[in-house]
N, C-alpha and C positions, 0 to 999 in steps of 0.2 A: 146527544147529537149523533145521530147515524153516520157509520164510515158510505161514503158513496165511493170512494177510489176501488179500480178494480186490480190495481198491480199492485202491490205490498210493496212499502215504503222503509229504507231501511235508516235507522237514526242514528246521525256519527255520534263517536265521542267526545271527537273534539270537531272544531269551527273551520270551515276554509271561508276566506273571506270572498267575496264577489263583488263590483269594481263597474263603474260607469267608463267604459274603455275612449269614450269624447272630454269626462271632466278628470280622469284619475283618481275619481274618489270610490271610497267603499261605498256602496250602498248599503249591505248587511252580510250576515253569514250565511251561512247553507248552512241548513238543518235536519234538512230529511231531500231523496232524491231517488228519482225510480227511473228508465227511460225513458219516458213520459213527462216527466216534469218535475220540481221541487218547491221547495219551501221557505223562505227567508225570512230570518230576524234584525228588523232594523230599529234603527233611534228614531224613524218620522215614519207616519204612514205614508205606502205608496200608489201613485194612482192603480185605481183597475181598470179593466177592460182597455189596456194598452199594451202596444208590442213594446217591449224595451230592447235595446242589444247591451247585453251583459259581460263580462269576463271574470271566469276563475282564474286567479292565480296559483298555481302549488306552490307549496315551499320549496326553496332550493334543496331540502335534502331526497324532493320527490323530484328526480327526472330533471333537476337544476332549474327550478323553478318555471317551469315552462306556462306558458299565457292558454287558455281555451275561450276565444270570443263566440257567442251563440246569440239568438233570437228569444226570446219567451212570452207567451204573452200571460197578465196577471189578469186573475178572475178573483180576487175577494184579499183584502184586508182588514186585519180587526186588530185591539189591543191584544198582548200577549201577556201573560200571567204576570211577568217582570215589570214591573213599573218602568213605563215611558219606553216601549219597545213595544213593535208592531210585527205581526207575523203576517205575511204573503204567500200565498198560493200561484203559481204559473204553470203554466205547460210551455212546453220547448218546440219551437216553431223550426220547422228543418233542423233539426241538430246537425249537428257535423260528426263526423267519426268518430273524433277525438274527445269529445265531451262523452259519446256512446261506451267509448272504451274506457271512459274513469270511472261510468256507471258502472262498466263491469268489472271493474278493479274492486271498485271500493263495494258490488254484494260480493262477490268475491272474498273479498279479505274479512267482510263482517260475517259471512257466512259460515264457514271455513277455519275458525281459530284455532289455532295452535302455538306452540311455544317459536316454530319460526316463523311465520307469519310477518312481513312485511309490507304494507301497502305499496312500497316503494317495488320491491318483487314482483307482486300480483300487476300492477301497470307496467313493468316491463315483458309479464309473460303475456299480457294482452297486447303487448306492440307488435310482442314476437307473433304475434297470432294471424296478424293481420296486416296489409302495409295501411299506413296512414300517411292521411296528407299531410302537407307541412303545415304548421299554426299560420293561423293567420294573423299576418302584422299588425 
């Protein structure tokens, strides 16, 4: 399969979950994510060719667990290697700041390692960078 993406994709280590911010449910993880758009792993497949509204959650030890609601819309679903888990393609319809800034955090912090190296760091020197609006409720 040819890569068509033109902005290189960076892959966490570990999972931040993302979250239907109308039912409170997860929908899947984040797996890969560029300004442009990401990738999710879930337990159902999801429709395509729909805008959804999404939310990450951080973990309280990133920035006290703070919310980032955004737009995406999915273009392709298929199974994922894992048995009974579905990977999703989106792109991010108006992002907000605040989602822009975790993208820069997190190449940031994959790009860049070293022994101090904190994701938690890297997103507060990108807050310092810039002002941000406040989340949205």
């Amino acid at each position: 399969m040819s890569e068509k993406r033109l902005i290189k994709r960076h892959h966490l280590p570990y999972f931040l979950q993302v979250y239907n911010p109308i039912t409170n449910r997860p929908l899947g993880n984040l797996v890969n994510i560029s300004a442009h758009g990401m990738m999710l792993v879930s337990q159902t497949r999801l429709l395509t060719h729909a805008v959804f509204r999404l939310e990450i959650r951080l973990p309280i030890s990133l920035l006290g667990g703070k919310r980032i609601t955004f737009e995406a819309l999915s273009h392709w679903s298929h199974p994922d290697i894992t048995p009974e888990s579905y990977d999703t393609g989106f792109s991010f319809h108006n992002p907000p700041e605040r989602l822009l800034a975790l993208v820069d955090a997190l190449t940031h912090y994959f790009s860049f390692p070293n022994e101090q190296n904190t994701l938690s760091a890297h997103i507060t020197w990108i807050n310092q960078q810039q002002k941000l609006p406040p989340p949205i409720p």
